[in-house]
C-alpha positions as CSV (number, residue, x, y, z in Angstrom):
1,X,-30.7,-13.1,-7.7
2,X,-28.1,-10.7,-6.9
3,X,-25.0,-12.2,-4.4
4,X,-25.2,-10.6,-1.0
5,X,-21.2,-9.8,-0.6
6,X,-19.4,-9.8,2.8
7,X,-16.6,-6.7,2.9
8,X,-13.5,-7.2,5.3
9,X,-12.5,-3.8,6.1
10,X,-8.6,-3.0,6.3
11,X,-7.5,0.4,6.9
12,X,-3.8,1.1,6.9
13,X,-1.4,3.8,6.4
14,X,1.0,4.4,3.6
15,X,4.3,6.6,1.7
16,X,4.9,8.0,-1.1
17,X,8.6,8.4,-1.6
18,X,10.3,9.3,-4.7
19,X,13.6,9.7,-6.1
20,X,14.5,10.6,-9.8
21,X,11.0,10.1,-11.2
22,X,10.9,6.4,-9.4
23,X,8.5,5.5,-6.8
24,X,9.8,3.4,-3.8
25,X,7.5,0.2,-3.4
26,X,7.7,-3.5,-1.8
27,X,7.6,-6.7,-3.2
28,X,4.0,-7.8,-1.7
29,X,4.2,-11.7,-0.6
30,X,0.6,-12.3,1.2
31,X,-2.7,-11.0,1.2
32,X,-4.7,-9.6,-1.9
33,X,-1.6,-7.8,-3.4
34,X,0.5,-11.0,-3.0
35,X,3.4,-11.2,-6.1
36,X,2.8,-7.5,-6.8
37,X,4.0,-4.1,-6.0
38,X,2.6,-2.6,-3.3
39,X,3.0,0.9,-1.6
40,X,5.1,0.6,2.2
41,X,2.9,0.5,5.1
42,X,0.2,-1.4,6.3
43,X,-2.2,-1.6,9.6
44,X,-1.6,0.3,13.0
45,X,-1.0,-1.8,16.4
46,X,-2.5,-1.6,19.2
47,X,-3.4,2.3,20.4
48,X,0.0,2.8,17.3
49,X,-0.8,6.4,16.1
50,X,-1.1,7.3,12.1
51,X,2.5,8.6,12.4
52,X,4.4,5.9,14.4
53,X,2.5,3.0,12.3
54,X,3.7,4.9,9.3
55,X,7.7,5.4,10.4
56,X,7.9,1.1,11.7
57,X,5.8,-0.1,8.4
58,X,7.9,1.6,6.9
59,X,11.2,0.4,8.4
60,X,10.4,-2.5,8.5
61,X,9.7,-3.2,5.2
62,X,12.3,-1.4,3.2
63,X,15.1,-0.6,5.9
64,X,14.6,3.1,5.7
65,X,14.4,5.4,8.1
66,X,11.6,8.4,7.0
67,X,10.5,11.7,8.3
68,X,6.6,12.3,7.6
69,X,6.3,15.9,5.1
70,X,2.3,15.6,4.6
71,X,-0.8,14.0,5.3
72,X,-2.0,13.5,1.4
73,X,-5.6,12.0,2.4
74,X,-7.3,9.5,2.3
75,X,-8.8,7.1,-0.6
76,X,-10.4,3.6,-0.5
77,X,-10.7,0.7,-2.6
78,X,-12.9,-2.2,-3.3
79,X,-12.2,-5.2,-4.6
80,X,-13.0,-9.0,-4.8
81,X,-11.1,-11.3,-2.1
82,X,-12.4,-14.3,-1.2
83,X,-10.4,-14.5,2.2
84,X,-11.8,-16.1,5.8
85,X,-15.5,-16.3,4.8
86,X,-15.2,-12.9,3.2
87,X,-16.0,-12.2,-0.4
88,X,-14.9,-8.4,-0.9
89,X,-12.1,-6.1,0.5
90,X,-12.8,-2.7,1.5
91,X,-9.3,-1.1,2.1
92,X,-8.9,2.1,3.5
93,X,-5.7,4.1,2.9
94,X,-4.1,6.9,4.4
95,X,-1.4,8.3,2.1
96,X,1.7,10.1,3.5
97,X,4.4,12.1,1.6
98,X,7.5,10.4,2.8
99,X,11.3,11.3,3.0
100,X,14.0,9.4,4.2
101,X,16.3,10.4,6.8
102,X,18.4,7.2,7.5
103,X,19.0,3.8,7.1
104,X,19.3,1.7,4.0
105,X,17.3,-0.4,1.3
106,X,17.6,-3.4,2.5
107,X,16.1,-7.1,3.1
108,X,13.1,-7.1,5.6
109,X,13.1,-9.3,8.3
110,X,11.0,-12.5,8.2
111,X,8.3,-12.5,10.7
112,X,4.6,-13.6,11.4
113,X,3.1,-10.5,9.6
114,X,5.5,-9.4,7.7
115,X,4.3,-9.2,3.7
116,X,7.0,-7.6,2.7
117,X,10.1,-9.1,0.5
118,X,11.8,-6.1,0.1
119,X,11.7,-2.8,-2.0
120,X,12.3,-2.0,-5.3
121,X,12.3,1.1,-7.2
122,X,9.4,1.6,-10.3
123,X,8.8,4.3,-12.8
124,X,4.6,4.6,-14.0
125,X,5.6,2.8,-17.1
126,X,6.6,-0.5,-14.8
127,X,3.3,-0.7,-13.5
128,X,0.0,-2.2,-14.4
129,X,-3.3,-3.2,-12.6
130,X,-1.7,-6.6,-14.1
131,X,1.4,-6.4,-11.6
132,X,0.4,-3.6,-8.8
133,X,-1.8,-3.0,-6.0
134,X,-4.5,-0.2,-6.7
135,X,-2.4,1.8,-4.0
136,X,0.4,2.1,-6.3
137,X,-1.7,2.9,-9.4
138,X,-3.7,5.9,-6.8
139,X,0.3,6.6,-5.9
140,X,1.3,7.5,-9.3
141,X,-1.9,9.5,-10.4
142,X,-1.5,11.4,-7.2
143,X,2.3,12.0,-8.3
144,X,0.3,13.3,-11.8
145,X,-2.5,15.3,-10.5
146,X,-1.6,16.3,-6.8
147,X,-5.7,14.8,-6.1
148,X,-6.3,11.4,-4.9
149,X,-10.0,11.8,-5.6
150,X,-13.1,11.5,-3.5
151,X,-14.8,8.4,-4.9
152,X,-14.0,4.7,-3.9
153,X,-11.8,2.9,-6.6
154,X,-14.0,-0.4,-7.4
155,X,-12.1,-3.2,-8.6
156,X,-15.3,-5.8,-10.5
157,X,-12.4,-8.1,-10.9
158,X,-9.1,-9.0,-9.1
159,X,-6.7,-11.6,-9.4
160,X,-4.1,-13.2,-6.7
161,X,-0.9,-14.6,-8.4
């Protein structure tokens, strides 16, 4: 008998921002993606458009300051996470092209929400599905291919360090 699965749905937005080859990513600590690398950004507030949610995740989890260039699209993933009764995610992603216009890599602020222990830079060869979220794995083939795809990325197995 086949087990009936029960998807949350997250949607969130998220940048890609680059210097010298190197992608700019966050240290994850909560949620499915927790003690690995994980692309800035995350879910909108309260009637937050795509654009402002993208600029504050953003700030507030690497201390920089960006300017949107593009909308890149948007992919989803699936994945198991047993989490609140739930026994799948279903995360939807809007990617943005990203550039930074101010501020400073720096320590994020500590709050109820925040997932974010700070940013690090990462070339492809850092990452693995072993020690990144499928967001930065999509990331770097979109960096490759300028396509994100159309199908959703399905994940038969994930593990939460």
């Amino acid at each position: 008998m086949e087990e009936t699965k029960n998807y949350h749905r997250a949607f969130g937005v998220y940048g890609i921002y680059t210097e010298n080859e190197k992608l700019l990513v966050i240290n994850k600590n909560g949620g499915p993606y927790k003690n690995r690398y994980d692309l800035p950004g995350g879910s909108l507030e309260s009637g937050e458009s795509l654009s402002i949610a993208m600029k504050r995740e953003f700030l507030e989890e690497t201390g920089v300051k960006i300017e949107i260039l593009k909308n890149i699209g948007v992919i989803d993933f699936q994945l198991p996470n047993n989490w609140n009764g739930f026994t799948d995610l279903h995360h939807i992603a809007v990617y943005y092209l990203v550039n930074k216009i101010g501020g400073e890599l720096s320590e994020p602020l500590q709050f109820d929400g925040q997932d974010s222990l700070g940013a690090v830079w990462v070339s492809e060869q850092d990452v693995s599905v072993n020690n990144a979220s499928p967001l930065v794995l999509k990331a770097f083939e979109w960096l490759k291919t300028n396509t994100l795809g159309i199908d959703t990325e399905c994940y038969k197995e994930w593990e939460v360090y």
